[in-house]
N, C-alpha and C positions, 0 to 999 in steps of 0.2 A: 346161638343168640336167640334170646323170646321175642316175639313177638313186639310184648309191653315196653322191652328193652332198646327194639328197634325204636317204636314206636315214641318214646323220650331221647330217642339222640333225634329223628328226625323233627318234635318240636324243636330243641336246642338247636338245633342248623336252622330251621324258618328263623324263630328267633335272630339268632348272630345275625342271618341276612339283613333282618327288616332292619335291626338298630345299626347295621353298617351302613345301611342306605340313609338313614337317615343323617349318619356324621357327618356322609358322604353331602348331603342336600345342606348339610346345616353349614360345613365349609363354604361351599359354595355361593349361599347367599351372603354370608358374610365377605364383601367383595372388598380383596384390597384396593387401597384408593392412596393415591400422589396428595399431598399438602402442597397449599401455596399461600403463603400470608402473604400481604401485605399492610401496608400502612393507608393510613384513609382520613377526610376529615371529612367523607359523606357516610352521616348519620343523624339520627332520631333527634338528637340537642340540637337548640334553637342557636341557627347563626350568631343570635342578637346576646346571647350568654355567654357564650364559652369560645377560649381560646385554644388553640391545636400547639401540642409540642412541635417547635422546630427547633434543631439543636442549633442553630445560629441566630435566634432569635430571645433576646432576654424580657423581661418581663417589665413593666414601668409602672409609676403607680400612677400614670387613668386606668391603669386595665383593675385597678381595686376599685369596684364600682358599689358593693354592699356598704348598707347602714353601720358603722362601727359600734361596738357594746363600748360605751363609755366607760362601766363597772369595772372596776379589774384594772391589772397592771400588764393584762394584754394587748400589746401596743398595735398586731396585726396578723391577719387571718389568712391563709392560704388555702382553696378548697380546692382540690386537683385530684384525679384519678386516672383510671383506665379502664376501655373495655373492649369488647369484639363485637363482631356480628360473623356466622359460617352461613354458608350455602353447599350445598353437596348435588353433584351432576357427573352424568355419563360423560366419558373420554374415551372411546376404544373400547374395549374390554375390559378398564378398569373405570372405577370413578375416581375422582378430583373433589378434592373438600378444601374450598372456597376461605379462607378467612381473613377477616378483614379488622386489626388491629388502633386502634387509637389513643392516646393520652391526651388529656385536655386540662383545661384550670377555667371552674368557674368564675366569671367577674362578678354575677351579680350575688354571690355569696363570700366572694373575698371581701375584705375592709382594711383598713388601716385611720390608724385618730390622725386627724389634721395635722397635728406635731410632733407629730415621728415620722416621719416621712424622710428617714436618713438614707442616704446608699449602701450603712452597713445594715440596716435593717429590711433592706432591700434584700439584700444581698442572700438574707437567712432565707425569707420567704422565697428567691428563687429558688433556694435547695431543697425548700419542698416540693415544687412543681418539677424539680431534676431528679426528686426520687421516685415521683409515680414514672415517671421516664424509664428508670432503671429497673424499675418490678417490672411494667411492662416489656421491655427487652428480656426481660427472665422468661416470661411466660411465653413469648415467641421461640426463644433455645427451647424452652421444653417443650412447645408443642411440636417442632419442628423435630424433635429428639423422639420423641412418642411412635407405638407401634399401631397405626389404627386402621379399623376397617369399616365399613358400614354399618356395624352391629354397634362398636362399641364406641364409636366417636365423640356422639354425646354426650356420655358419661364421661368419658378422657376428660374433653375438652373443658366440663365443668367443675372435676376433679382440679385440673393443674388452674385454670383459675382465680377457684378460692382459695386454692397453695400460695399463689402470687401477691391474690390479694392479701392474705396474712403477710407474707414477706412485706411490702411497702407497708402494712400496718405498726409491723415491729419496727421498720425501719424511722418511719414518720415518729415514734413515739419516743427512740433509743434517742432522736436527733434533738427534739425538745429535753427530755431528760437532762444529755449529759452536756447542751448544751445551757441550762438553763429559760431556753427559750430566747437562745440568743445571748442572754447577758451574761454567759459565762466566756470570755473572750479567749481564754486561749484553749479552751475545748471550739469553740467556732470556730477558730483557726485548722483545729484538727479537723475536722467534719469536713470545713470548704474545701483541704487535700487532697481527704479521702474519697467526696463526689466528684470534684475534676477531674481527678485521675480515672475516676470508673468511667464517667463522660471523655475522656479520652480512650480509652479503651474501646467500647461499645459504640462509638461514632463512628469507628475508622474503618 
């Protein structure tokens, strides 16, 4: 064997070491971490706006506190969403990433016109407030399903997000659609089925 010959197997061995060390350091910091959601109504929105999902608690109309568009044959407006806040901390040897889930309905951008103020149109508007509910329940299974570590959590966590957020957006949209926006009555019939039953489902 040359010399030269040696000479390039023992760069390729330094080499192989350093870039093993480094796999080796880059596992490492990447530290596995425990998830733990929960549910919260302490956040950033103003007490005096917005109301927190409780699944035993239905919605009335003082809590539609917005100016209504008189224009239009839109009788009334649901404005309801979801979101999080994470924190990420040492536990042990590993860390704990923190998150903290919520659905809410804004009152001062909901509205309804003085004379529709029916219980069956009640009744629509809460299934919009029961669908940001049901995304939000999504996006807990999937985060809670998720493989995460220090490195990537961020990026996960905002990935399955705007997953979910899509999801309640198709949902909210499929719901007006096919229901007319309500005045299609025996599609609303089908909808109210099909949200109790997922709200029986995911409550229990």
């Amino acid at each position: 064997m040359t010399f030269l010959l040696m000479r390039k197997i023992y760069l390729f061995m330094k080499l192989f070491s350093i870039i093993f060390v480094l796999l080796i350091s880059g596992n490492l910091h990447a530290q596995v971490i425990r998830t733990n959601v929960q549910w919260t109504e302490q956040t950033s929105l103003s007490p005096a706006d917005v109301i927190y999902y409780k699944p035993a608690s239905k919605l009335v109309w003082g809590d539609f506190k917005g100016k209504p568009v008189e224009a239009g044959i839109t009788a009334a407006i649901t404005m309801s969403g979801f979101g999080y806040s994470a924190s990420m901390h040492a536990s042990g040897q590993n860390g704990q990433l923190d998150i903290k889930v919520y659905c809410f309905f804004n009152k001062n951008k909901s509205w309804v016109k003085p004379d529709k103020k029916t219980a069956y149109i009640l009744t629509h508007e809460q299934h919009h407030f029961d669908v940001s509910y049901i995304a939000a329940k999504i996006f807990i299974d999937k985060v809670q399903g998720a493989s995460m570590n220090s490195s990537n959590y961020n990026t996960l966590l905002s990935r399955i997000y705007n997953e979910c957020i899509e999801i309640m957006n198709d949902m909210q949209n499929d719901y007006d659609e096919q229901t007319n926006n309500g005045q299609h009555k025996q599609n609303q019939e089908k909808w109210n089925r099909f949200i109790d039953d997922k709200l029986a489902i995911i409550t229990n």
